[in-house]
mmCIF entry with sequence, helices, sheets and N, C-alpha, C, O atoms, coordinates in Angstrom:
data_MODEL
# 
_entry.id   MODEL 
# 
_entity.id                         1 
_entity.type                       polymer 
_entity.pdbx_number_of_molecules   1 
# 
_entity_poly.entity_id                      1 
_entity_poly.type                           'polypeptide(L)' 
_entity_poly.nstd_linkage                   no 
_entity_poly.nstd_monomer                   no 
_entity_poly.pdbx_seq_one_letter_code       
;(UNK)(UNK)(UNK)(UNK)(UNK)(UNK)(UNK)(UNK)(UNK)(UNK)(UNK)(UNK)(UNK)(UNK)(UNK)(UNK)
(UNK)(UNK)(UNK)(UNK)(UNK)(UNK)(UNK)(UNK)(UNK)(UNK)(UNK)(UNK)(UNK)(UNK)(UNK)(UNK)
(UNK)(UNK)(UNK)(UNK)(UNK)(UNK)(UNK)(UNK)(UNK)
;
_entity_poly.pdbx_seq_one_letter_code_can   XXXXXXXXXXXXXXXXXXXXXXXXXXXXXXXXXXXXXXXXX 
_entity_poly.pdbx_strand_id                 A 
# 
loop_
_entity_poly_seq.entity_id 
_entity_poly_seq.num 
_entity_poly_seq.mon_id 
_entity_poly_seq.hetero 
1 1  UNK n 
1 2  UNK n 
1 3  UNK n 
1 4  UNK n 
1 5  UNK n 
1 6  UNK n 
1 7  UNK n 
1 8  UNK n 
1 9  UNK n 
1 10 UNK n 
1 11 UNK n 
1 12 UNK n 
1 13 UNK n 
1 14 UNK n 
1 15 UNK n 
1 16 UNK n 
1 17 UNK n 
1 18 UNK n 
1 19 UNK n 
1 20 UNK n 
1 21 UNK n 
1 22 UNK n 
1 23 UNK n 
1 24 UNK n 
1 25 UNK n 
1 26 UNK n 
1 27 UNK n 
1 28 UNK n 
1 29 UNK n 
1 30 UNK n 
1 31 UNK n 
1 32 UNK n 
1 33 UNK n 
1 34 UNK n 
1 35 UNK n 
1 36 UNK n 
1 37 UNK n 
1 38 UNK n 
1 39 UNK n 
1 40 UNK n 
1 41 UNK n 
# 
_struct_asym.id          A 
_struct_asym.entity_id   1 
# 
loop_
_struct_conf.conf_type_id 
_struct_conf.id 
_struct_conf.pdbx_PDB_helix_id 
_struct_conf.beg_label_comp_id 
_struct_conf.beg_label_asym_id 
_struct_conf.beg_label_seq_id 
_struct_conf.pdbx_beg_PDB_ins_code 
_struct_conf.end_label_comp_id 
_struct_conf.end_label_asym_id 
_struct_conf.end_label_seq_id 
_struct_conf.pdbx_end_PDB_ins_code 
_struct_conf.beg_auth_comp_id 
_struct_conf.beg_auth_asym_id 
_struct_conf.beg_auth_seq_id 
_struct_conf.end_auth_comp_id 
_struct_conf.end_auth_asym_id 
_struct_conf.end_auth_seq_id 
_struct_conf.pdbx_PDB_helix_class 
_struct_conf.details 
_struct_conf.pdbx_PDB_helix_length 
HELX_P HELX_P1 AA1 UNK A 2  ? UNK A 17 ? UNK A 2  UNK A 17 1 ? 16 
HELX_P HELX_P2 AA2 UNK A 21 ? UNK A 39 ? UNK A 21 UNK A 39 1 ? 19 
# 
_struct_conf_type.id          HELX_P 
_struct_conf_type.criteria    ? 
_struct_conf_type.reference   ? 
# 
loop_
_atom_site.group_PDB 
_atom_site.id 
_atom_site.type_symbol 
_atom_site.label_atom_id 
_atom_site.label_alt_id 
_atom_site.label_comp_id 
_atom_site.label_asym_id 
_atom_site.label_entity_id 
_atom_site.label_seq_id 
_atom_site.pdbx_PDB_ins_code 
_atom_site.Cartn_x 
_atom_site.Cartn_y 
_atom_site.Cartn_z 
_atom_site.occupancy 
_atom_site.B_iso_or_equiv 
_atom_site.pdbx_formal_charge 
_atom_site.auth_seq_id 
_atom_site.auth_comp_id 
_atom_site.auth_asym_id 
_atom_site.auth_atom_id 
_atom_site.pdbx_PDB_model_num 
ATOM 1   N N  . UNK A 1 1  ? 0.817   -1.186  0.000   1.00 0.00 ? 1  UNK A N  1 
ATOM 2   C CA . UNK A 1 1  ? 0.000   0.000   0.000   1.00 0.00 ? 1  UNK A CA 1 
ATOM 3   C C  . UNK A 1 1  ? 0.866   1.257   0.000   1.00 0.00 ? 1  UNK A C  1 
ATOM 4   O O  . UNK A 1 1  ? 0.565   2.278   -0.618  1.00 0.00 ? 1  UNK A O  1 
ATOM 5   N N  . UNK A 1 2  ? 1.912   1.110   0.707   1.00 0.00 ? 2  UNK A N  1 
ATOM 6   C CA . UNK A 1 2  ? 2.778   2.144   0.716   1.00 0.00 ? 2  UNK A CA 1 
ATOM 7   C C  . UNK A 1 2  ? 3.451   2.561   -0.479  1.00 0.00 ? 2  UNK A C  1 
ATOM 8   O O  . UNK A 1 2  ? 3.506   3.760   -0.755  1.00 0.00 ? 2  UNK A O  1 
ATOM 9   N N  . UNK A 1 3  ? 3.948   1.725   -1.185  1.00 0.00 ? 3  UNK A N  1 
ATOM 10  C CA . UNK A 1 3  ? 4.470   1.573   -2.568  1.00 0.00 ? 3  UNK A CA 1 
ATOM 11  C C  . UNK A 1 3  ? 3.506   2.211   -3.460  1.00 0.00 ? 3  UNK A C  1 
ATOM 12  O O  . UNK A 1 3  ? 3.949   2.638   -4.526  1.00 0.00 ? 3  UNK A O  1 
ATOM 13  N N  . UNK A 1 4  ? 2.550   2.317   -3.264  1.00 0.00 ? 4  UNK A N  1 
ATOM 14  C CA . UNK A 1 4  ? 1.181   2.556   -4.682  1.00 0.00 ? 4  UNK A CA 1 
ATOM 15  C C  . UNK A 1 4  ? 1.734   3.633   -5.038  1.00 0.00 ? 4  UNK A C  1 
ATOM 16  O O  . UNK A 1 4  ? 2.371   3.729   -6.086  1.00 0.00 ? 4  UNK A O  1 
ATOM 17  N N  . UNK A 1 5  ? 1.565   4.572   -4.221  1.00 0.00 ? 5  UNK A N  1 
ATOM 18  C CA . UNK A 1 5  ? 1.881   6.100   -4.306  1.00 0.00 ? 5  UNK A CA 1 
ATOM 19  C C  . UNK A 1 5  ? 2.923   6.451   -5.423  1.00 0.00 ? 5  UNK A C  1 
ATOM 20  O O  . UNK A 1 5  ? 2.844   7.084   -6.476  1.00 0.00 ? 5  UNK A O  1 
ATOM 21  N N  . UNK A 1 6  ? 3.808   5.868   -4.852  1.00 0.00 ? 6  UNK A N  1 
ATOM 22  C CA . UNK A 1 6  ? 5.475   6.730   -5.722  1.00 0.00 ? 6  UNK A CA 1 
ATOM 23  C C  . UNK A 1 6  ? 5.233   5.486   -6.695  1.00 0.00 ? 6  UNK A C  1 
ATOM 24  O O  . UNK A 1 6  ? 5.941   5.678   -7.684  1.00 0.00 ? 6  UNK A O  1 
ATOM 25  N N  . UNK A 1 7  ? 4.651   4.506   -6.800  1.00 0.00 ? 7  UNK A N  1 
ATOM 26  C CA . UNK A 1 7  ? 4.762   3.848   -8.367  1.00 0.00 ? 7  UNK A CA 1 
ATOM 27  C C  . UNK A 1 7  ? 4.484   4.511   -8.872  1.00 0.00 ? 7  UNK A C  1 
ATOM 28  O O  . UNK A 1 7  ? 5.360   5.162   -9.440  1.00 0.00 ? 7  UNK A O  1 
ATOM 29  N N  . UNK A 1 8  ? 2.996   4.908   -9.090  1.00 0.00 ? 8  UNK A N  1 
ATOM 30  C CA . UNK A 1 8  ? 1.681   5.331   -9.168  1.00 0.00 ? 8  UNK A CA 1 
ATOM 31  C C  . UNK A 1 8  ? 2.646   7.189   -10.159 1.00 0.00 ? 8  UNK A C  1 
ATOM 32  O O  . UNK A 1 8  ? 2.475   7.756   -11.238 1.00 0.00 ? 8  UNK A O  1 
ATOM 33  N N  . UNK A 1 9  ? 3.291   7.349   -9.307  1.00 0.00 ? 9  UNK A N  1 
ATOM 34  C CA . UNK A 1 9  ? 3.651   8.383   -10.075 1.00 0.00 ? 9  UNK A CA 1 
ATOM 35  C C  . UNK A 1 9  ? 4.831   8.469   -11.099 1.00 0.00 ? 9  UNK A C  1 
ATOM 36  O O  . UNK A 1 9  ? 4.989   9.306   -11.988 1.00 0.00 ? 9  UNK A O  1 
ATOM 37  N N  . UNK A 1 10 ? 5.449   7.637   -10.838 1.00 0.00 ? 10 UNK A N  1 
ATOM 38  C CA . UNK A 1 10 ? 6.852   7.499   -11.705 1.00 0.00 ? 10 UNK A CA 1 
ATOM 39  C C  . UNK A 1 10 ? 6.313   6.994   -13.180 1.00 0.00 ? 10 UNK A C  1 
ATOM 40  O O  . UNK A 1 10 ? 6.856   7.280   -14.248 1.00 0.00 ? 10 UNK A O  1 
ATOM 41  N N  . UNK A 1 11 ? 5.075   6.145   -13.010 1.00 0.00 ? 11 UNK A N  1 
ATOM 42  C CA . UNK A 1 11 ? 3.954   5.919   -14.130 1.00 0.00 ? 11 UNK A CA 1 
ATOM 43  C C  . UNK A 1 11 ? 3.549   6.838   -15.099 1.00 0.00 ? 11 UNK A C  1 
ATOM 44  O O  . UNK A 1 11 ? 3.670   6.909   -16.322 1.00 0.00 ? 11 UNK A O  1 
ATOM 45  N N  . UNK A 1 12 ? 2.834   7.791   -13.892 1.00 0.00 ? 12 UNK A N  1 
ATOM 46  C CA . UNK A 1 12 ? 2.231   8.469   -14.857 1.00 0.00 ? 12 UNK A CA 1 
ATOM 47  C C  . UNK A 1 12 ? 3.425   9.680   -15.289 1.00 0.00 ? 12 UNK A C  1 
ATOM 48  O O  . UNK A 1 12 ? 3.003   10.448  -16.153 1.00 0.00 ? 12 UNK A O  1 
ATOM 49  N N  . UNK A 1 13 ? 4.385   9.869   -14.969 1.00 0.00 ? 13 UNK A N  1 
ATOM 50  C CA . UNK A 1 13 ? 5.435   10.461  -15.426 1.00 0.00 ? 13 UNK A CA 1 
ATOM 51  C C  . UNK A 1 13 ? 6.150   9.837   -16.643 1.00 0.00 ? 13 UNK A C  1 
ATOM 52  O O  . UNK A 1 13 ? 6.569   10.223  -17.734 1.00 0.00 ? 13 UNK A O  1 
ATOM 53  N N  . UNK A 1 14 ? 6.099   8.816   -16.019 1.00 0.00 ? 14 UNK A N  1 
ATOM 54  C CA . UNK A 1 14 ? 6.583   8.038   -17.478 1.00 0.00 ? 14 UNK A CA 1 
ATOM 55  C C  . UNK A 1 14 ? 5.733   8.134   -19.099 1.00 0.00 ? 14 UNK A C  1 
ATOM 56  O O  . UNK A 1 14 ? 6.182   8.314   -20.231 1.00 0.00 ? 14 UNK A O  1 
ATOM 57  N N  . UNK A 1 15 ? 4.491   7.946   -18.644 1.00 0.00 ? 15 UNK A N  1 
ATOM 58  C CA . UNK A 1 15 ? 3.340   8.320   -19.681 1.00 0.00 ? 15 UNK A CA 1 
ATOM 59  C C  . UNK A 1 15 ? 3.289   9.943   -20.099 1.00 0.00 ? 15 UNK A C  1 
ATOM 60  O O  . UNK A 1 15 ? 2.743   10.252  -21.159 1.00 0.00 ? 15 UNK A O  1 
ATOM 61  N N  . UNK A 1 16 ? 3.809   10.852  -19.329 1.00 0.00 ? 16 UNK A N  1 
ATOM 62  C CA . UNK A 1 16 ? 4.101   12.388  -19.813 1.00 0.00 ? 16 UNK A CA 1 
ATOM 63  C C  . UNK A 1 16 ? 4.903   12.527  -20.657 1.00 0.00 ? 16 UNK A C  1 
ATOM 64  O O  . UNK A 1 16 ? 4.830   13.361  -21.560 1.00 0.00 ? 16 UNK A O  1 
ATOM 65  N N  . UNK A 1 17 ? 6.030   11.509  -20.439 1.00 0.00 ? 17 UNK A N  1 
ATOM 66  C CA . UNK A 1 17 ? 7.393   11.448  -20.966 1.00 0.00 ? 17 UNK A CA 1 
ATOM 67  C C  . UNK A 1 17 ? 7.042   11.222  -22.523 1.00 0.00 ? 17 UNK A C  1 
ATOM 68  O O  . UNK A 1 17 ? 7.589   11.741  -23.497 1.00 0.00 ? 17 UNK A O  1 
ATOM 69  N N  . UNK A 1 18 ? 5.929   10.261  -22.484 1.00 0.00 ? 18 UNK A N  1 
ATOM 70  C CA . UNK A 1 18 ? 5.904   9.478   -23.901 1.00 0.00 ? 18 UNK A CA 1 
ATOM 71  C C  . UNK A 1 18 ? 6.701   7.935   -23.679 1.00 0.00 ? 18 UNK A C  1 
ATOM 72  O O  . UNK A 1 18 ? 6.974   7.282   -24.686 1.00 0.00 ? 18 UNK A O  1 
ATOM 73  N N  . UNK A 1 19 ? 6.974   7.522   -22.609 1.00 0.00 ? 19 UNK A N  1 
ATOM 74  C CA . UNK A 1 19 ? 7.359   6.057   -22.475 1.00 0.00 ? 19 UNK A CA 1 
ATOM 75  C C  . UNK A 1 19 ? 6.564   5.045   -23.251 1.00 0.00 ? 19 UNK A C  1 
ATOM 76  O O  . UNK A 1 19 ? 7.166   4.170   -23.874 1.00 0.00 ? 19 UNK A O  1 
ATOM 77  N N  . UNK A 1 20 ? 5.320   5.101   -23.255 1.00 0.00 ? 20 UNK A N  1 
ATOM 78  C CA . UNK A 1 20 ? 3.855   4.266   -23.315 1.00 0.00 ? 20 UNK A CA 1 
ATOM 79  C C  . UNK A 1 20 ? 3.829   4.616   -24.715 1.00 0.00 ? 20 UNK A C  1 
ATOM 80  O O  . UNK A 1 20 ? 3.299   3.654   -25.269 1.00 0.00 ? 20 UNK A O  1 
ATOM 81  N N  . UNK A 1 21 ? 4.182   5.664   -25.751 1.00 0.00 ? 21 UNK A N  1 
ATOM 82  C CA . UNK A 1 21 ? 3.669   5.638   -26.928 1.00 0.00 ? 21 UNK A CA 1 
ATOM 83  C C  . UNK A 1 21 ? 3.427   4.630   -28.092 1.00 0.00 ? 21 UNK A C  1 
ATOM 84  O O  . UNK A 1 21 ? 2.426   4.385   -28.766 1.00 0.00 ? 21 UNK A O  1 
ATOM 85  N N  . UNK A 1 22 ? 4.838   4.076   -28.093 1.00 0.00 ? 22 UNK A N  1 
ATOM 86  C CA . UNK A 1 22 ? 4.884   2.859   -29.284 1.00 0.00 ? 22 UNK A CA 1 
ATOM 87  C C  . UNK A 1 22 ? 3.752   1.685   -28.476 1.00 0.00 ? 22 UNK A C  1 
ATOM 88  O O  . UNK A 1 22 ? 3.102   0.978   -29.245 1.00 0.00 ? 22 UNK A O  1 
ATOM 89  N N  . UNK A 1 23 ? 3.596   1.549   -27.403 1.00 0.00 ? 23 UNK A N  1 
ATOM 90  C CA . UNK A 1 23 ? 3.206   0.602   -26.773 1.00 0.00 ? 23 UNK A CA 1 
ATOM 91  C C  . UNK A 1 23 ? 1.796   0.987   -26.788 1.00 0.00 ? 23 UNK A C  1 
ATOM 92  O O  . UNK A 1 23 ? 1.113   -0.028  -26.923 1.00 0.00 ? 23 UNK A O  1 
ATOM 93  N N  . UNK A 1 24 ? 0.809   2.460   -26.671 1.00 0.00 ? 24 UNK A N  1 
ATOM 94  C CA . UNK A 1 24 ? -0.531  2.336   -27.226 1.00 0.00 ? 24 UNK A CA 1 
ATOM 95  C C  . UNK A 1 24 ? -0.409  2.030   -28.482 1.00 0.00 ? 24 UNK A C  1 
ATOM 96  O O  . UNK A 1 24 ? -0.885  1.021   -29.003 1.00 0.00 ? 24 UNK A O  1 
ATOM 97  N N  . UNK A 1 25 ? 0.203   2.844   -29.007 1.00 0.00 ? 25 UNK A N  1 
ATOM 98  C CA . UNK A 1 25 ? 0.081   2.817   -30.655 1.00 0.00 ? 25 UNK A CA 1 
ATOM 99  C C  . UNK A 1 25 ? -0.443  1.415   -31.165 1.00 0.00 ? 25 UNK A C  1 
ATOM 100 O O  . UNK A 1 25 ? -1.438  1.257   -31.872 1.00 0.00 ? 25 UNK A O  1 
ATOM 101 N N  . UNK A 1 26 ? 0.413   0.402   -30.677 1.00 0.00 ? 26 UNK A N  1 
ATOM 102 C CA . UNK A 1 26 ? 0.518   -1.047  -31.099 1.00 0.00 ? 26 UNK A CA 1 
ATOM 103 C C  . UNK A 1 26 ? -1.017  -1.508  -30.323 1.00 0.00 ? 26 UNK A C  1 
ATOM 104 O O  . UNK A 1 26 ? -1.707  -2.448  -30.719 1.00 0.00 ? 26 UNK A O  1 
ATOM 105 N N  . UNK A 1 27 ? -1.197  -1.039  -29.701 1.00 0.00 ? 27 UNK A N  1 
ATOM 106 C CA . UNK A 1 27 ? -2.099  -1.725  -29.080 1.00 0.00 ? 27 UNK A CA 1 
ATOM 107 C C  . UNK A 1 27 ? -3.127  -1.332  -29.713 1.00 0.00 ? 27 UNK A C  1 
ATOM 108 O O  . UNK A 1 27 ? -4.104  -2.058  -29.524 1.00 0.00 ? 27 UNK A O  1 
ATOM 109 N N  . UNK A 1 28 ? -3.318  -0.330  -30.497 1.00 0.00 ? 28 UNK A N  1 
ATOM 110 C CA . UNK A 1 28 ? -4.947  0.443   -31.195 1.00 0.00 ? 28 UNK A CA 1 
ATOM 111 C C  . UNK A 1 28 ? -4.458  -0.700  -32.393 1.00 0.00 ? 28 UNK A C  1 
ATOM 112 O O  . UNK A 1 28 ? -5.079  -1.755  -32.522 1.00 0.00 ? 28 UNK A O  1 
ATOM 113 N N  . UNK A 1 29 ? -3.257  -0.355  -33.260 1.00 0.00 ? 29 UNK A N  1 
ATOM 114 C CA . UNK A 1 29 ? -3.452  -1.174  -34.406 1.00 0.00 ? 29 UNK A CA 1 
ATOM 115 C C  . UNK A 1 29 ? -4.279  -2.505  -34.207 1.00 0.00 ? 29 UNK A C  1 
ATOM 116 O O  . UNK A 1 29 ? -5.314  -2.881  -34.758 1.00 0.00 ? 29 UNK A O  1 
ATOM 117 N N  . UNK A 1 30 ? -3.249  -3.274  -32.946 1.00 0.00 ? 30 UNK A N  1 
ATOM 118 C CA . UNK A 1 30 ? -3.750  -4.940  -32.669 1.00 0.00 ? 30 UNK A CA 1 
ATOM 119 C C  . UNK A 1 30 ? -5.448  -4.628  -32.893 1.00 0.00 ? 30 UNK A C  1 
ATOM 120 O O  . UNK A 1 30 ? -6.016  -5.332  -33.728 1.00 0.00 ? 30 UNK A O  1 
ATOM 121 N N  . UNK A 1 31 ? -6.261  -3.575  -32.152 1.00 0.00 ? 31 UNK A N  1 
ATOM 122 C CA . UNK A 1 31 ? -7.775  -3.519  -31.967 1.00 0.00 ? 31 UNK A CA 1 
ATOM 123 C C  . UNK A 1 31 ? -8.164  -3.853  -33.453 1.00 0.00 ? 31 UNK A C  1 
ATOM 124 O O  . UNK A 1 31 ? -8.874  -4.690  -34.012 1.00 0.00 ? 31 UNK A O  1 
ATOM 125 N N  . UNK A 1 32 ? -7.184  -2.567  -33.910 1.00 0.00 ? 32 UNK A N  1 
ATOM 126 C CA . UNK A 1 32 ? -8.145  -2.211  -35.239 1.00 0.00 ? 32 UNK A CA 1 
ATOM 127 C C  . UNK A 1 32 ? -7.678  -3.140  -36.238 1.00 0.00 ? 32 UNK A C  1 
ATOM 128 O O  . UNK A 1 32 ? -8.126  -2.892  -37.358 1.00 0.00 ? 32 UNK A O  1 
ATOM 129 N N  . UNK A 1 33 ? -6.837  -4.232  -36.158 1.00 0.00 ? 33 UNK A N  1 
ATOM 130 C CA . UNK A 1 33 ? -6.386  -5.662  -36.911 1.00 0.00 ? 33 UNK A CA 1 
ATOM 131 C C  . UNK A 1 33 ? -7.827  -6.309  -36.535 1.00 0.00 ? 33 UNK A C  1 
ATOM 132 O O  . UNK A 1 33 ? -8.767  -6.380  -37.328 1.00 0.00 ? 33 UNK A O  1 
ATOM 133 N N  . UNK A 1 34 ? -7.841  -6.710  -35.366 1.00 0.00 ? 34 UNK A N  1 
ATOM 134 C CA . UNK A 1 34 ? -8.887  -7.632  -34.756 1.00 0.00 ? 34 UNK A CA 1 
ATOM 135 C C  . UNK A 1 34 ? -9.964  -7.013  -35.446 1.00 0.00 ? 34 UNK A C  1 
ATOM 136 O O  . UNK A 1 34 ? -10.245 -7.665  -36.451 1.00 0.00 ? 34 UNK A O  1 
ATOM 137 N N  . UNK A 1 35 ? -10.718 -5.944  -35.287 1.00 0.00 ? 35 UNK A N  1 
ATOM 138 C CA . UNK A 1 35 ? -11.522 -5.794  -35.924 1.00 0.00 ? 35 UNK A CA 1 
ATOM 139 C C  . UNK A 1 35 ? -12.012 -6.514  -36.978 1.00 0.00 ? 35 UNK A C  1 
ATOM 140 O O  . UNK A 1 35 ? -12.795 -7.461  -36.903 1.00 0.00 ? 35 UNK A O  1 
ATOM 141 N N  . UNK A 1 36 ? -11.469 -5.980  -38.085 1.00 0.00 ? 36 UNK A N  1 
ATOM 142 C CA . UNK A 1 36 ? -11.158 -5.753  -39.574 1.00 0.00 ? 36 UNK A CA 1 
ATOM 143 C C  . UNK A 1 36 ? -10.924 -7.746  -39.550 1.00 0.00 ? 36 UNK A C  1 
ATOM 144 O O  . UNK A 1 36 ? -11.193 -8.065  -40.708 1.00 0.00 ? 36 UNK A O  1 
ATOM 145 N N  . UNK A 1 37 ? -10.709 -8.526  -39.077 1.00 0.00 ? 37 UNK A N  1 
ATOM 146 C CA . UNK A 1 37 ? -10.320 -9.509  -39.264 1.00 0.00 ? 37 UNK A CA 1 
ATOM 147 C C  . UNK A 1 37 ? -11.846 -9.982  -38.839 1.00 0.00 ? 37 UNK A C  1 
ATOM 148 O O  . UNK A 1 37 ? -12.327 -10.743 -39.677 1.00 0.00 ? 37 UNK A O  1 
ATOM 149 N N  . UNK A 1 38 ? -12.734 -9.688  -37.686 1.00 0.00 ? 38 UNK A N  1 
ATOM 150 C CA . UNK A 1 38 ? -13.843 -10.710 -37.238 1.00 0.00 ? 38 UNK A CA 1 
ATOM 151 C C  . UNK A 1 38 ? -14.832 -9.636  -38.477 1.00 0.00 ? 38 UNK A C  1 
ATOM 152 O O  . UNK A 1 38 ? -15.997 -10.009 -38.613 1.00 0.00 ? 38 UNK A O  1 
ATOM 153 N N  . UNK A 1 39 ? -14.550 -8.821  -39.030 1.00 0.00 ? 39 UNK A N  1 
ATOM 154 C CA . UNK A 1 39 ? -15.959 -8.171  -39.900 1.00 0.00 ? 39 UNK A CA 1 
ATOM 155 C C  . UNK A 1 39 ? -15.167 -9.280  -41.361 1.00 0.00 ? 39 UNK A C  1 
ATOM 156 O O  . UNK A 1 39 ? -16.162 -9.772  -41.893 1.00 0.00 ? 39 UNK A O  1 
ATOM 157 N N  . UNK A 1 40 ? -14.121 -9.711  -41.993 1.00 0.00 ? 40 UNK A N  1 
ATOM 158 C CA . UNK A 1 40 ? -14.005 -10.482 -42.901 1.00 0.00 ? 40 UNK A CA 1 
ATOM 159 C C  . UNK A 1 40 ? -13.146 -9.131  -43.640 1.00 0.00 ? 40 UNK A C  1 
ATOM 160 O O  . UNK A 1 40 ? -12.975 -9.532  -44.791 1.00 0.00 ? 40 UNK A O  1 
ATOM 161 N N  . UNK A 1 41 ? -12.762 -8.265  -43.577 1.00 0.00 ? 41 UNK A N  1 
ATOM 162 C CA . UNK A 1 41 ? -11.715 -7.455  -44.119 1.00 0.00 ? 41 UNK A CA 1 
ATOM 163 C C  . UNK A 1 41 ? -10.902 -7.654  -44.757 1.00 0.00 ? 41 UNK A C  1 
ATOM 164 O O  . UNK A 1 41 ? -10.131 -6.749  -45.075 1.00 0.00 ? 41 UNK A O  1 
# 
């Protein structure tokens, strides 16, 4: 519980930074693959 805190922020600092970018990015494509794959695309 004590830990949450200062993770919790080095996180979302990290996500200010742009750490997380390539890593959403990839993750919308994967959606929008999946998609496009269960409609027969």
């Amino acid at each position: 519980m004590i830990m949450a805190v200062p993770i919790g922020l080095i996180v979302i600092n990290f996500y200010k930074y742009g750490a997380f970018d390539s890593l959403i990015e990839n993750v919308k494509l994967l959606i929008k693959e999946i998609h496009e794959m269960r409609r027969g695309e």
